[in-house]
C-alpha positions as CSV (number, residue, x, y, z in Angstrom):
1,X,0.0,0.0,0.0
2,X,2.1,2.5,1.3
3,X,6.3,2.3,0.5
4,X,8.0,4.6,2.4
5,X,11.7,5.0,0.8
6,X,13.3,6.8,3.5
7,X,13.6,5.1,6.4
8,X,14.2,7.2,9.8
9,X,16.7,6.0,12.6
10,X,15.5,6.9,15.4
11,X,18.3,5.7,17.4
12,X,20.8,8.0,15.9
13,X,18.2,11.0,16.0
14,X,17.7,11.5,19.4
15,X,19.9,9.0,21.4
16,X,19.7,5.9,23.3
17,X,19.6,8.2,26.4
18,X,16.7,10.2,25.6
19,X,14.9,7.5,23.9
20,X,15.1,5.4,27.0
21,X,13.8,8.5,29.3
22,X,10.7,9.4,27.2
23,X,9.6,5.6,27.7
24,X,10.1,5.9,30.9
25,X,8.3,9.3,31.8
26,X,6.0,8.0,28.9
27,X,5.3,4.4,31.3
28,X,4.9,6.7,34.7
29,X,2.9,9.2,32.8
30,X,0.7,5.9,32.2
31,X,1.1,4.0,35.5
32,X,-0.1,7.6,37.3
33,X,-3.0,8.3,35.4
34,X,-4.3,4.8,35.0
35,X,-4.3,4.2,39.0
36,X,-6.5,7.4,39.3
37,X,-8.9,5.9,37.3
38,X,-8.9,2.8,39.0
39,X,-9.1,4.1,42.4
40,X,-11.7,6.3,41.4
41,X,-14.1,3.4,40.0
42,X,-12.9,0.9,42.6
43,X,-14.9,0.3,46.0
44,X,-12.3,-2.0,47.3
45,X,-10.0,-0.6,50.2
46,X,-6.4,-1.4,48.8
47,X,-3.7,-3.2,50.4
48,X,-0.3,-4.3,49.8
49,X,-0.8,-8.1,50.6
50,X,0.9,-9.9,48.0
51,X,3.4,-6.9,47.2
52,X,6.1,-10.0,47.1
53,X,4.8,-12.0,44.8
54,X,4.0,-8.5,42.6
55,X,8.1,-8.0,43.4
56,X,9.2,-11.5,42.4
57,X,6.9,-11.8,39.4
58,X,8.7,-8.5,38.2
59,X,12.4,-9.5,38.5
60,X,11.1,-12.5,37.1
61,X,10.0,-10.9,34.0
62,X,13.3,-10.2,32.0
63,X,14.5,-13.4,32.8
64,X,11.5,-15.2,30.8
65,X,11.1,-12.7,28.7
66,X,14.5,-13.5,27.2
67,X,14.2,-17.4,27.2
């Protein structure tokens, strides 16, 4: 359909540093504003009962991610 015959690198654009800080403002930007609506809809008091499994489940991420 569409052919585009310039391709852009992004990478030697704007950086691997600022490239990796926009995606992370870009995820916290996300994370904040997708709790608020959560919060606001949810009834349920919250608590931090299984916080380790949340912890362990996240270190265990790049590990299987890469297998």
């Amino acid at each position: 359909m569409f052919l585009c015959k310039r391709q852009i690198d992004i990478n030697a654009r704007f950086g691997l540093p600022r490239i990796a800080f926009m995606s992370a403002v870009a995820t916290i930007i996300m994370f904040l504003v997708s709790y608020e609506v959560m919060y606001f809809l949810s009834n349920t008091p919250l608590s931090d009962r299984h916080f380790l499994i949340f912890l362990l489940l996240v270190f265990m991420t790049y590990p299987l991610h890469k297998s």
